[in-house]
ROTORVEX-958195 format. One line per 5 residues: number of its first residue (from 1); for each residue x, y, z of N, C-alpha, C. Coordinates in Angstrom, 1 decimal, decimal comma, padded with zeros to 4 digits, always signed. Example, Ala and Ser with C-alpha at 12.3 -4.5 7.8 and 13.67 -1.06 7.14 Angstrom:
BEGIN
1) +013,2 -005,7 +007,8 +012,3 -004,5 +007,8 +013,2 -003,3 +007,8  +012,8 -002,2 +007,1 +013,7 -001,1 +007,1 +012,9 +000,0 +007,9;
***
This chain:
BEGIN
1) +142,9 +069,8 +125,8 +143,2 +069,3 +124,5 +144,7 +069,5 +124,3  +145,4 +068,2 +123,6 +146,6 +068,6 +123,5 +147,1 +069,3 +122,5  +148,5 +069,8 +122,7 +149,1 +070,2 +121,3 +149,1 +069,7 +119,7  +148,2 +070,4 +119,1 +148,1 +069,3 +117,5 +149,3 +070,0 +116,9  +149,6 +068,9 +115,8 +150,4 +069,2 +114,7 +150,2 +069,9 +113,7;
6) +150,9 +070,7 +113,0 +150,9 +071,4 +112,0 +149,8 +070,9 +110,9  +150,2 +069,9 +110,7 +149,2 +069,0 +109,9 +148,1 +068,5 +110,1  +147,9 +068,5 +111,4 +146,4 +068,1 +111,6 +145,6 +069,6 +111,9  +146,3 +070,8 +112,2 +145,7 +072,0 +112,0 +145,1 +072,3 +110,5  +146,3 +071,5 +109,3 +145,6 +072,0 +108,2 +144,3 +070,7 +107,7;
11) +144,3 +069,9 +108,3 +143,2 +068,8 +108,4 +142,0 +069,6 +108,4  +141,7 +070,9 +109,1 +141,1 +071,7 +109,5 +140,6 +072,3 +109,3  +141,3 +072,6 +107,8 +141,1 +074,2 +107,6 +140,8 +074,0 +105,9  +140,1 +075,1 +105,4 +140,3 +075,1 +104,3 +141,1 +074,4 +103,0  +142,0 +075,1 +103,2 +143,4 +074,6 +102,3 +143,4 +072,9 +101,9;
16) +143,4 +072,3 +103,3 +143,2 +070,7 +103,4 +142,6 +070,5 +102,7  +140,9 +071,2 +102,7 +140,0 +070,1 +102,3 +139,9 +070,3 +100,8  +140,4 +071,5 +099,9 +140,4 +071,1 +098,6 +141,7 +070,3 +098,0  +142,5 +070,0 +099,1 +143,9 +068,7 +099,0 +143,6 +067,8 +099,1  +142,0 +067,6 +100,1 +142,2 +066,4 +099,9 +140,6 +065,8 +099,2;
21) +140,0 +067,0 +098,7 +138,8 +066,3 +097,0 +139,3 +065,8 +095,8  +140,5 +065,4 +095,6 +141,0 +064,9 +094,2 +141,1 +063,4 +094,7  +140,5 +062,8 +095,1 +140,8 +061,3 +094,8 +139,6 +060,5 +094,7  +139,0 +060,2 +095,5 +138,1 +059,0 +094,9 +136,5 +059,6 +094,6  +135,5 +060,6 +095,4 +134,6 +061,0 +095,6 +134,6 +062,0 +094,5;
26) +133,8 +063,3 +095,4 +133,3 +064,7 +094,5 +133,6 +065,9 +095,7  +132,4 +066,5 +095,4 +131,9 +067,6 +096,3 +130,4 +067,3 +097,0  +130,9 +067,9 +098,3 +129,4 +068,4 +099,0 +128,7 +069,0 +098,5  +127,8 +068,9 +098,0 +126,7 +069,6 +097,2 +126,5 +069,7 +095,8  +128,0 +069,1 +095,3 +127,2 +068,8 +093,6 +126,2 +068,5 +093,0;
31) +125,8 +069,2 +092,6 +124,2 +068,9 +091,6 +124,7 +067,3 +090,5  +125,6 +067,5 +089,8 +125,6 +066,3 +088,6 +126,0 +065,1 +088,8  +126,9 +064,7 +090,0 +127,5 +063,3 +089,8 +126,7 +063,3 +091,5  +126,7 +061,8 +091,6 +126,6 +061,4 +092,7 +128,5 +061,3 +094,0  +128,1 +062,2 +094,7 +129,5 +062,0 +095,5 +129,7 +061,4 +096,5;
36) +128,7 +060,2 +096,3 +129,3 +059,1 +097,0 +129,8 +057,9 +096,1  +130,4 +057,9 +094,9 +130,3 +057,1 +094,5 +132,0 +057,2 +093,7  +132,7 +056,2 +094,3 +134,3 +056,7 +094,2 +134,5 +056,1 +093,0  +133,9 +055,5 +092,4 +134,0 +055,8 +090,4 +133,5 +056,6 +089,7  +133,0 +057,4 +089,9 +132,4 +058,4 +088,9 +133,2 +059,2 +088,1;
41) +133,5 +059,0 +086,6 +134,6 +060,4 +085,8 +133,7 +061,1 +086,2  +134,4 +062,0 +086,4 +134,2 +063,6 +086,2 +134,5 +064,3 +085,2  +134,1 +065,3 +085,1 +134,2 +066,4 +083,7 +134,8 +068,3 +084,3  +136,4 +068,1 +083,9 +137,0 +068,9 +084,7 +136,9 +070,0 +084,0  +136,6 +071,2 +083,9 +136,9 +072,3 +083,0 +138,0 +073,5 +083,4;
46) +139,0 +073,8 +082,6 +140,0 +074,6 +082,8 +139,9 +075,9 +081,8  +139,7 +076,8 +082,5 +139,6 +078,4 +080,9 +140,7 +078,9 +081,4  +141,2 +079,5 +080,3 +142,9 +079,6 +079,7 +142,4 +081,0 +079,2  +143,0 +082,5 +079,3 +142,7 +083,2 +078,2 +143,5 +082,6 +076,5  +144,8 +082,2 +076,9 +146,1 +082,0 +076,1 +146,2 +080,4 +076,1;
51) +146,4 +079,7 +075,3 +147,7 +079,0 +075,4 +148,4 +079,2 +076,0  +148,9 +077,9 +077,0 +149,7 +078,1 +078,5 +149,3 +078,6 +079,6  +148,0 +079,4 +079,9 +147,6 +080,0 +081,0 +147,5 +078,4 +082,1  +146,3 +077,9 +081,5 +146,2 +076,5 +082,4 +147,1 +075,8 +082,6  +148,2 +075,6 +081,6 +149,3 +074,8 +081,9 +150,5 +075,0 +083,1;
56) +150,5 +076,7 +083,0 +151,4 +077,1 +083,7 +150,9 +077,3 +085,5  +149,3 +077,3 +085,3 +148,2 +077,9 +086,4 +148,4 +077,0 +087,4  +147,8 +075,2 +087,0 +147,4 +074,8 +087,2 +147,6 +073,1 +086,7  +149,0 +073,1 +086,1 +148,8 +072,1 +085,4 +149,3 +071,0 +085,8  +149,1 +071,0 +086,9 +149,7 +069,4 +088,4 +148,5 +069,3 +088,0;
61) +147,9 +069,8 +088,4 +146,3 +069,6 +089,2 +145,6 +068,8 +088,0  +145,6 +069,6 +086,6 +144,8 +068,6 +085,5 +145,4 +067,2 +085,5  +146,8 +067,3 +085,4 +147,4 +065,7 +085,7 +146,9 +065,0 +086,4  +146,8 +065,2 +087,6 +146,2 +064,7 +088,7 +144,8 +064,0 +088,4  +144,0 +065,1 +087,9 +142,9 +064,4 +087,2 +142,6 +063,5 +086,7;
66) +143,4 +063,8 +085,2 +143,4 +062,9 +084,6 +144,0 +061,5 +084,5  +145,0 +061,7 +085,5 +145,5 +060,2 +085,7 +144,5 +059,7 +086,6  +143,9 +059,9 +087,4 +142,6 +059,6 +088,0 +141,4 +058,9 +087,7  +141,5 +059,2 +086,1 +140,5 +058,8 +085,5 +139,0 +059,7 +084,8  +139,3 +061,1 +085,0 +138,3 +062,1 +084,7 +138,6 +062,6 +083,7;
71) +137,6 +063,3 +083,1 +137,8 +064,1 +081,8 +138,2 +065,9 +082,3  +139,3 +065,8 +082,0 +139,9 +067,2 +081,8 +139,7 +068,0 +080,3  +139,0 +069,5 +080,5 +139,1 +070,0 +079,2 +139,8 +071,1 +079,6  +141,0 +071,3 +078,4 +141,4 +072,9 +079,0 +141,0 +074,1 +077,7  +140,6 +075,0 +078,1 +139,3 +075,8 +077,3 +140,0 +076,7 +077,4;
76) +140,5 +077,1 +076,0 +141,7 +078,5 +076,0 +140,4 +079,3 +075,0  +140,4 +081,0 +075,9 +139,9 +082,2 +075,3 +140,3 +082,1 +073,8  +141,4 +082,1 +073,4 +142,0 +082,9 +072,4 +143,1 +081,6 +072,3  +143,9 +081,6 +070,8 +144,9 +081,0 +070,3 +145,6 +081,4 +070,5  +146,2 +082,7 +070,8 +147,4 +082,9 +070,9 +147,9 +084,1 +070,0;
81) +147,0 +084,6 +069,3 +147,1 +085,5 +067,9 +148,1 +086,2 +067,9  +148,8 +087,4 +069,5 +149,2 +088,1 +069,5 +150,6 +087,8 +069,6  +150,5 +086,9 +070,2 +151,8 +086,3 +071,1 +153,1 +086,3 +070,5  +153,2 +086,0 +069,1 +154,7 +086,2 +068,4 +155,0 +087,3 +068,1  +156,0 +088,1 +068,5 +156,5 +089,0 +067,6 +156,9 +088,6 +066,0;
86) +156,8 +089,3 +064,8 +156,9 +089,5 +063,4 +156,4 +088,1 +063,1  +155,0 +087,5 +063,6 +154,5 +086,9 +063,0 +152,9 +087,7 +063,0  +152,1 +087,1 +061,9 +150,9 +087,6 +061,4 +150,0 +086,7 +062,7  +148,6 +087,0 +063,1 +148,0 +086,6 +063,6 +147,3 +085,4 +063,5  +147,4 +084,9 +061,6 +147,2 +083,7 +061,6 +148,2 +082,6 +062,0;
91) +149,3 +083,1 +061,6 +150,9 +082,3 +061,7 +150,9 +081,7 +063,3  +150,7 +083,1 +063,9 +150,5 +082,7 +065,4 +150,0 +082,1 +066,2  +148,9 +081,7 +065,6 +147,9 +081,1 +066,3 +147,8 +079,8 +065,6  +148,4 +079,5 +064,2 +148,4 +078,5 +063,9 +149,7 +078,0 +064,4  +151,2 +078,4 +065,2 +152,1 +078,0 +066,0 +151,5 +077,4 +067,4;
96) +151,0 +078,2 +067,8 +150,2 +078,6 +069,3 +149,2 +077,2 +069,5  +148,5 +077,1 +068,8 +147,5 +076,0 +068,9 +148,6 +074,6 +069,1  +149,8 +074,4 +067,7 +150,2 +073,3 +067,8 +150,5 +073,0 +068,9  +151,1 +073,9 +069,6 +152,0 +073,8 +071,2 +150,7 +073,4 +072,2  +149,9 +074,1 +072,2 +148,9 +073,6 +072,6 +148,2 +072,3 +073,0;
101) +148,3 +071,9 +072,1 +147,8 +070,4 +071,8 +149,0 +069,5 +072,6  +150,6 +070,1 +071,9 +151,4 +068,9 +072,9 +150,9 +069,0 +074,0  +151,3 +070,0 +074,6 +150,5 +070,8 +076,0 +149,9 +069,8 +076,5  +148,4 +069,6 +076,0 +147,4 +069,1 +076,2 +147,8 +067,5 +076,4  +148,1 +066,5 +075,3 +148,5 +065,0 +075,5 +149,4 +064,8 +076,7;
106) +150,1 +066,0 +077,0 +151,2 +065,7 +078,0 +150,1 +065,5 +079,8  +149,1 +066,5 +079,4 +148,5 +066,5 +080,5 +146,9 +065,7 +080,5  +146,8 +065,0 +079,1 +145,8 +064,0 +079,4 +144,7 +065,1 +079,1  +144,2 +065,9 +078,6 +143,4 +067,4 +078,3 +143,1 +067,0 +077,4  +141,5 +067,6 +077,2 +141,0 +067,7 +075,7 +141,2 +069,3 +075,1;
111) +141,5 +070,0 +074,2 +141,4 +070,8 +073,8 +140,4 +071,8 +073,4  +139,9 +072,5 +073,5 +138,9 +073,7 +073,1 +139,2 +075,2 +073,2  +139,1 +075,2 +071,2 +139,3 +076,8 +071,5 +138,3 +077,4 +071,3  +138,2 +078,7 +072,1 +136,5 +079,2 +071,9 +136,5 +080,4 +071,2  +137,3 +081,0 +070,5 +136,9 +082,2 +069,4 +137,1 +083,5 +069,7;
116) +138,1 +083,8 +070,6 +138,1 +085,2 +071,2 +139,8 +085,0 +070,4  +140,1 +086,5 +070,3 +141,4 +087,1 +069,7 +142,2 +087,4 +070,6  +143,4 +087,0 +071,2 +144,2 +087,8 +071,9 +144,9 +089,0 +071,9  +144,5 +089,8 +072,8 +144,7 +091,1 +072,9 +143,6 +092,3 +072,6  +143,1 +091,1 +072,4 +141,7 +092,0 +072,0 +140,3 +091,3 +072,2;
121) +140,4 +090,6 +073,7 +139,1 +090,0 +074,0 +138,0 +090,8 +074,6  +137,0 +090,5 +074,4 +135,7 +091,3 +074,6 +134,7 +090,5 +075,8  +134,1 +091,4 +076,5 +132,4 +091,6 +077,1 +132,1 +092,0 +076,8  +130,7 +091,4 +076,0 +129,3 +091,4 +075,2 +128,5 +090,7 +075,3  +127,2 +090,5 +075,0 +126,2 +089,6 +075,0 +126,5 +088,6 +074,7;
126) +127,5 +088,8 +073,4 +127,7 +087,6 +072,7 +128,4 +086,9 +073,4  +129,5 +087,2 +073,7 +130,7 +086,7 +074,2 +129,9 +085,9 +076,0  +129,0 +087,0 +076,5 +128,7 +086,1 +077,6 +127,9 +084,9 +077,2  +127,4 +085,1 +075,8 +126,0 +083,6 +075,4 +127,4 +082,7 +075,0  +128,3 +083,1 +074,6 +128,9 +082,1 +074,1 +129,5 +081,0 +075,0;
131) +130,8 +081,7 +076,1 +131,0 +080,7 +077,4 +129,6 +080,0 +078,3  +128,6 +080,9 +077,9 +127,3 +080,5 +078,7 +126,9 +078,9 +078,0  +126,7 +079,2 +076,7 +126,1 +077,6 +075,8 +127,2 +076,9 +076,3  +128,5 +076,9 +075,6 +130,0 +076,2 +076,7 +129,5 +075,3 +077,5  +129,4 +076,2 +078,5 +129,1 +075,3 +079,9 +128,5 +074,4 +080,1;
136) +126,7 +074,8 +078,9 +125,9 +074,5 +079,6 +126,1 +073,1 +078,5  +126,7 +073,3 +077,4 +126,6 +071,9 +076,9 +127,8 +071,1 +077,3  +128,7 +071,7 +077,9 +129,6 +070,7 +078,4 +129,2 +069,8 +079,9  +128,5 +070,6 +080,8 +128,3 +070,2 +082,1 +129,0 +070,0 +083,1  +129,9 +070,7 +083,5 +131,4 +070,0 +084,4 +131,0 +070,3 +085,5;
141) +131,5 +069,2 +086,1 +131,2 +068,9 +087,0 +132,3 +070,0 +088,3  +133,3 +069,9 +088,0 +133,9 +071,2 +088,6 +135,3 +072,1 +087,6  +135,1 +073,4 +088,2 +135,6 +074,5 +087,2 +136,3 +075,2 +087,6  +137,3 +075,8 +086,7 +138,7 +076,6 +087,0 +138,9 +077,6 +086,5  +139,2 +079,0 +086,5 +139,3 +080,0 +085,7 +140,2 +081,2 +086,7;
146) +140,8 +082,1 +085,8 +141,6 +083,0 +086,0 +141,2 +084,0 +087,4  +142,2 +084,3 +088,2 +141,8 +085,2 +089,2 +141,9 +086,5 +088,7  +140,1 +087,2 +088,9 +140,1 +088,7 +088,5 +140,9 +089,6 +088,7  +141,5 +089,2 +089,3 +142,5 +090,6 +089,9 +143,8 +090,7 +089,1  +144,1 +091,0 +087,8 +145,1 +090,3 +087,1 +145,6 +091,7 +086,4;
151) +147,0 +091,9 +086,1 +147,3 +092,9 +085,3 +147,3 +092,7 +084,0  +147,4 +091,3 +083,2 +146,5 +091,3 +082,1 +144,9 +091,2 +081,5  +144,7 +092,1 +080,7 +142,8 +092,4 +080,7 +142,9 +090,7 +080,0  +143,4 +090,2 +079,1 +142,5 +089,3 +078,5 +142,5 +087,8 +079,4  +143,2 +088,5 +080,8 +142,9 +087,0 +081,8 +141,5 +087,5 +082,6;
156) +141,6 +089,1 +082,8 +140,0 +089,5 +083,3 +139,1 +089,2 +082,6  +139,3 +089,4 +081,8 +137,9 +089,0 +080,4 +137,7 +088,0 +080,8  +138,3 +086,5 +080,7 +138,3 +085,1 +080,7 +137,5 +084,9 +082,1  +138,4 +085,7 +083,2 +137,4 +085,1 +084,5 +136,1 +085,7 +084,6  +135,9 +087,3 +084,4 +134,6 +087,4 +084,1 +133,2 +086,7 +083,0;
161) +133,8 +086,6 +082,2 +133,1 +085,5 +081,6 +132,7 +084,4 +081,7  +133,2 +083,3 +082,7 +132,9 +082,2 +083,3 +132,7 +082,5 +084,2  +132,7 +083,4 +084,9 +131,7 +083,7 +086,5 +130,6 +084,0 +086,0  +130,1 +084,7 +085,0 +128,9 +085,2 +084,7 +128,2 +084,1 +084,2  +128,7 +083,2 +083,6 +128,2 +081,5 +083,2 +127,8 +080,9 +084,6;
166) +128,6 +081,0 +085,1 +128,3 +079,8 +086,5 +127,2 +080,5 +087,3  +127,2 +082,1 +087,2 +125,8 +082,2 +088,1 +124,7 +082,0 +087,2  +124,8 +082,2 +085,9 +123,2 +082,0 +085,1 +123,2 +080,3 +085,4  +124,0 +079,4 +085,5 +123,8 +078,3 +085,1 +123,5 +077,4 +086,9  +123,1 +078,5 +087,6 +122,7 +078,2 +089,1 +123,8 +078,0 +090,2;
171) +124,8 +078,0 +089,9 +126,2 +078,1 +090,4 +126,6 +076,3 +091,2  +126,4 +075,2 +089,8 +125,9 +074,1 +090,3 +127,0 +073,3 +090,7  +128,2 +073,9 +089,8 +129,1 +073,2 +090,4 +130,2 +073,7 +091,0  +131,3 +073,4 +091,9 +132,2 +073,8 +092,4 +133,1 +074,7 +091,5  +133,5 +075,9 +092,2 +134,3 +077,2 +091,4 +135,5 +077,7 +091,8;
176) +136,5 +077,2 +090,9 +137,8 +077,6 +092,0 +138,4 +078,5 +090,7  +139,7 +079,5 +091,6 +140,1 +080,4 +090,4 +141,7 +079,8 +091,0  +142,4 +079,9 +089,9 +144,1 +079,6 +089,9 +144,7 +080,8 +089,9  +145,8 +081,5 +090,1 +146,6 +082,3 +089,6 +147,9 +082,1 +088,6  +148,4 +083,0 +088,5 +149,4 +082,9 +087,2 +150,7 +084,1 +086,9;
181) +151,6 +083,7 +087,4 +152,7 +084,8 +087,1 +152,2 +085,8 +088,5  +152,3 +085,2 +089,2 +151,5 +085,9 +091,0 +152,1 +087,5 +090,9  +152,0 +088,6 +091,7 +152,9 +089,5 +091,6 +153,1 +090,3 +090,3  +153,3 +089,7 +089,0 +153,5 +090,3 +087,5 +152,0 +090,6 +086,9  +151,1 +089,6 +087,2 +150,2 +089,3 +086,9 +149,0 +088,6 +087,5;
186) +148,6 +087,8 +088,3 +147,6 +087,9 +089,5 +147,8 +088,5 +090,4  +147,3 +089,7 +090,9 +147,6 +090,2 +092,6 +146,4 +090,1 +093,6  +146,4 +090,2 +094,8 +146,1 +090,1 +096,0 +145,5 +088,5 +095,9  +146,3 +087,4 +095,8 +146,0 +086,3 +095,6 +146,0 +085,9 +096,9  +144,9 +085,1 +097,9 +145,5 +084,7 +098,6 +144,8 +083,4 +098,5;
191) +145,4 +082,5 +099,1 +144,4 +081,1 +098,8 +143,6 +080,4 +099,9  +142,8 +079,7 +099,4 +141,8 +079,0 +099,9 +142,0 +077,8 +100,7  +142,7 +077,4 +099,4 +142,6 +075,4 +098,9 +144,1 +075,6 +098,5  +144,5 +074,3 +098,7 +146,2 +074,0 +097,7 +145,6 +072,6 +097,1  +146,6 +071,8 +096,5 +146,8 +070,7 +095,8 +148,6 +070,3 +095,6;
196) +148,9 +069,2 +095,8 +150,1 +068,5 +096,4 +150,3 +068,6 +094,6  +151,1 +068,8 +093,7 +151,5 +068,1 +092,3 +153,0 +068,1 +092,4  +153,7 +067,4 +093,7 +154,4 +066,8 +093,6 +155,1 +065,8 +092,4  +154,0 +064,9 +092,3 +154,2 +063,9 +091,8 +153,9 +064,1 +090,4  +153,3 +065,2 +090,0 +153,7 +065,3 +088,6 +153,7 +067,0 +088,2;
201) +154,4 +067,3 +089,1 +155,4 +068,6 +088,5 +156,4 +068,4 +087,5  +157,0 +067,5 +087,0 +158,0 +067,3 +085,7 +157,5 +067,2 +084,7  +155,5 +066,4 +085,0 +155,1 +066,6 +083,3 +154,2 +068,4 +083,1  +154,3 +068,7 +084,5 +153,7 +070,4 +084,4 +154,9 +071,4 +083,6  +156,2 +071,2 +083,9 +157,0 +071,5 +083,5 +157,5 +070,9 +082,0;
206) +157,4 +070,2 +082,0 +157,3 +069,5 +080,0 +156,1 +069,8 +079,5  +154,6 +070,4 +080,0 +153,7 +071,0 +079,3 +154,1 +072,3 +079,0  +154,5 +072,9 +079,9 +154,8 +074,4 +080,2 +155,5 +074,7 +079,1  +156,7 +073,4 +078,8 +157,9 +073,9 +077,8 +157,5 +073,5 +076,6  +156,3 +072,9 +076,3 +155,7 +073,2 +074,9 +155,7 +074,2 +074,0;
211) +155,4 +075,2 +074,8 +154,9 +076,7 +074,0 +156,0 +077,2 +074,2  +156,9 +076,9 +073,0 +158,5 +077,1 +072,9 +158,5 +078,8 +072,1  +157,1 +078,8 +071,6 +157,3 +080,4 +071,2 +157,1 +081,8 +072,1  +157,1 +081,1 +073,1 +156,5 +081,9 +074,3 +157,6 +082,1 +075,3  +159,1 +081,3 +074,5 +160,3 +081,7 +075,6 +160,4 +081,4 +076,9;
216) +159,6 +080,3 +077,6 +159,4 +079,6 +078,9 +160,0 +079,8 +079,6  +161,4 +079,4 +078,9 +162,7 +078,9 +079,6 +162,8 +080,2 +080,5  +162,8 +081,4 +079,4 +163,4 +082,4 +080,0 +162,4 +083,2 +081,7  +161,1 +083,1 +081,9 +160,5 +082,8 +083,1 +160,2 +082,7 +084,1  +160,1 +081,1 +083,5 +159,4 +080,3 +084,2 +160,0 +079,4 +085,5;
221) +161,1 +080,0 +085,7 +161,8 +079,6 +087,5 +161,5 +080,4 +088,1  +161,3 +082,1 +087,5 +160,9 +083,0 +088,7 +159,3 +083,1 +088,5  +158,8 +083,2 +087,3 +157,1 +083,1 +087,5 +156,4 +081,6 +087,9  +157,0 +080,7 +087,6 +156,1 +079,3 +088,1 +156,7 +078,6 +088,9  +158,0 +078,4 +088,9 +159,0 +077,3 +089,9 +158,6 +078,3 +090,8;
226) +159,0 +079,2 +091,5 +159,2 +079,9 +092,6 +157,6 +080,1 +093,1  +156,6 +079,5 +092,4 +155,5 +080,0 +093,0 +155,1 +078,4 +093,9  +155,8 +077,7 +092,2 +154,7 +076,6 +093,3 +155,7 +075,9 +094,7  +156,9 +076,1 +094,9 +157,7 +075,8 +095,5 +157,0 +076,9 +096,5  +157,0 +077,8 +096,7 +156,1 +078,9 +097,9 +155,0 +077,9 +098,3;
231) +154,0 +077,3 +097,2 +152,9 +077,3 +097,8 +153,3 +076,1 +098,6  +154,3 +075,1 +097,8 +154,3 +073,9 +098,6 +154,9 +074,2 +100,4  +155,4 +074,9 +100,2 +156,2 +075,8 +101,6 +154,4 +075,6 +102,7  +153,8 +076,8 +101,7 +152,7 +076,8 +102,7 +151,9 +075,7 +103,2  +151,3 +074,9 +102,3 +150,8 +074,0 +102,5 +151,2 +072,5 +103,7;
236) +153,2 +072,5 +103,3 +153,7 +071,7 +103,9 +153,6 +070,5 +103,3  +154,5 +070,5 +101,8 +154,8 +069,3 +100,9 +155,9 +070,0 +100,3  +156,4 +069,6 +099,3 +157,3 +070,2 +098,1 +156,8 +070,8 +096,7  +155,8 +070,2 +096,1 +155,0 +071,4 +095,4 +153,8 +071,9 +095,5  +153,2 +072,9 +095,7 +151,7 +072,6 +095,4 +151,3 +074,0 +094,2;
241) +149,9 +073,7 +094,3 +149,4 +075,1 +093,2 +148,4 +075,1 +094,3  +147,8 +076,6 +094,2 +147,1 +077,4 +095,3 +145,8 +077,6 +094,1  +144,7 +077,7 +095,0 +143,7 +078,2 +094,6 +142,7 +078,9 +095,6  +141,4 +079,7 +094,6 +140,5 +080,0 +095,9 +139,1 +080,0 +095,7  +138,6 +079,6 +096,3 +137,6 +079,0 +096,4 +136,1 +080,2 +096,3;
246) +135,6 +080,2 +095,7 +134,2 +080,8 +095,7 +133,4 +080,6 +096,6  +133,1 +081,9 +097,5 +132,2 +081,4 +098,9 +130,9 +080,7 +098,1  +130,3 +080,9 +097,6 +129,0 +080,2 +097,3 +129,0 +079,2 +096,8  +130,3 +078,5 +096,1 +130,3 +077,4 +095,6 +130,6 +076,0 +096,2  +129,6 +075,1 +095,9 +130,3 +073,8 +096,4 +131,1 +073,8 +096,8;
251) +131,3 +072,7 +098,1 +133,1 +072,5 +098,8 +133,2 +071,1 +097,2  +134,8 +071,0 +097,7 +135,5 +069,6 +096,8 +136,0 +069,2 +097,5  +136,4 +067,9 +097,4 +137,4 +067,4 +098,3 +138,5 +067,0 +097,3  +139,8 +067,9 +097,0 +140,4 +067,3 +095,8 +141,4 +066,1 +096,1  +141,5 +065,3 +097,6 +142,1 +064,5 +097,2 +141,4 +062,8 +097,0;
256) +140,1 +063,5 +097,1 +139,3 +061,9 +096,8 +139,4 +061,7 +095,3  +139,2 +063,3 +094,9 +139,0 +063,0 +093,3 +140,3 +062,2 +092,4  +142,0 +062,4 +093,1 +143,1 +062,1 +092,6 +143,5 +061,1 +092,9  +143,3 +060,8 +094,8 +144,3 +059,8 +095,5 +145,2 +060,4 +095,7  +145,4 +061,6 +096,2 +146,9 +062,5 +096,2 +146,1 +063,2 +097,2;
261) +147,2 +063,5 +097,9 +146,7 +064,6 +099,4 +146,5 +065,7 +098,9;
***
C-alpha cells in the first residue's frame, strides 16, 4: 500500500467523520429522522450554563447549521444573574438575556432559558426532571453540552444534567460535548470529532462580541482565537472547534449535515 496523505489518514479516523456529518444526511443510528434523506431539518440542541458558553464553545458549528437549514436551539442554564459586577441579579440577567438574543439572530438560534441561577446552579430531582421534560419535548435530533471536566461548577452542573437526560431518554440521539476557555476552564479535553468554521468564524466572533458585559474583547484571542486556530492546526484547515464524542452515542457525519468538511 502506498504512502497516504495526511488527509486521507484523517478520512479515517474519527475527527473526519464528525467533519464530515454536517451537510446533507444525519447519523448512523438515529432513532428520529430518517438519515438517508438529505432534506431532513434537524433539531440541533446547544446547553450553555451562561450566556455565551455556546457562542464562544461552539458557535461555527450552530452557524453551520443553521445556514443549512436546521433548527438550532441554544439552551442556556441560567441568564447570566451573576455575571455583572454592582449590578443586582435582576439587572443582570435582564442585560445578559438581551445580549443573548443578538447572540442568537447572529447565529440563526432559537433561544431558551431554563430557570437555573448563576452561581448557584443545582442537582436535584427537580433540576434533573426539568432538563429531562426539555428534551423529551423538544426531541433533537443531535446534542451539545459542556465538558465535565471544567473548573467552573455551573458548566459541570449543565453537563451533568443533560447526560443524565440523554441516558433516561435511551441515549437516542447523537452526544457530543464542546469545550470552553480550554486550560482556564475545560481540562483534559482531548477530541474526538473537529468541524471546519472557517467560513463563519467572523459571525462566531460578532456573536461572541454581543455579550459586551462580559468584556470579550479583553479574552477572547487568548481563550477562543487561540483555541480554534489550534484546533484548525490539528485538524488541517484554518479554523475549527473540537469536540468529543460519547462512546455510546450515535456516529454523525457533520459534514452532510452542513455541506462544509
Amino acid at each position: 500500500m502506498g504512502k497516504m496523505s495526511r488527509r486521507e489518514l484523517l478520512s479515517l479516523s474519527g475527527p473526519a467523520a464528525i467533519g464530515s456529518v454536517m451537510g446533507a444526511g444525519v447519523f448512523a443510528g438515529a432513532a428520529t429522522k430518517d438519515a438517508t434523506d438529505p432534506v431532513k431539518r434537524l433539531k440541533i440542541i446547544v446547553f450553555g450554563a451562561h450566556p455565551d458558553d455556546p457562542e464562544t464553545g461552539c458557535g461555527g458549528a450552530m452557524l453551520l447549521f443553521s445556514r443549512a437549514g436546521h433548527e438550532v436551539i441554544s439552551a442556556y442554564l441560567t441568564r447570566g444573574e451573576a455575571g455583572i459586577e454592582g449590578k443586582s441579579f435582576a439587572e443582570a440577567a435582564n442585560i445578559r438575556t438581551r445580549e443573548a438574543l443578538e447572540a442568537c439572530k447572529i447565529l440563526g438560534a432559537r433561544p431558551e432559558f431554563l430557570g437555573q441561577i448563576d452561581g448557584n446552579c443545582e442537582i436535584n430531582q427537580k433540576r434533573y426532571q426539568d432538563i429531562y421534560n426539555f428534551l423529551q419535548k423538544e426531541k433533537p435530533d443531535l446534542l451539545f453540552t459542556h465538558w465535565p471536566i471544567d473548573s467552573h461548577r455551573d458548566h459541570r452542573v449543565c453537563s451533568l444534567l443533560v447526560y443524565d437526560a440523554w441516558l433516561r431518554l435511551g441515549r437516542q440521539c447523537p452526544f457530543y460535548y464542546y469545550e470552553v476557555m480550554t486550560g482556564s476552564q475545560s481540562q483534559n479535553f482531548y477530541p474526538t470529532h473537529y468541524i471546519d468554521i472557517t467560513t463563519t468564524v467572523t459571525e462566531k466572533h460578532d456573536a461572541s462580541f454581543s455579550h459586551v458585559s462580559q468584556d470579550v474583547q479583553a479574552w477572547y484571542e487568548t481563550d477562543v482565537e487561540r483555541v480554534q486556530v489550534f484546533r484548525g492546526m490539528e485538524y488541517g484547515c484554518k479554523y475549527a472547534e473540537a469536540f468529543i464524542k460519547h462512546a455510546q452515542s450515535p456516529e454523525v457525519i457533520f459534514s452532510k449535515m452542513t455541506g462544509s468538511r
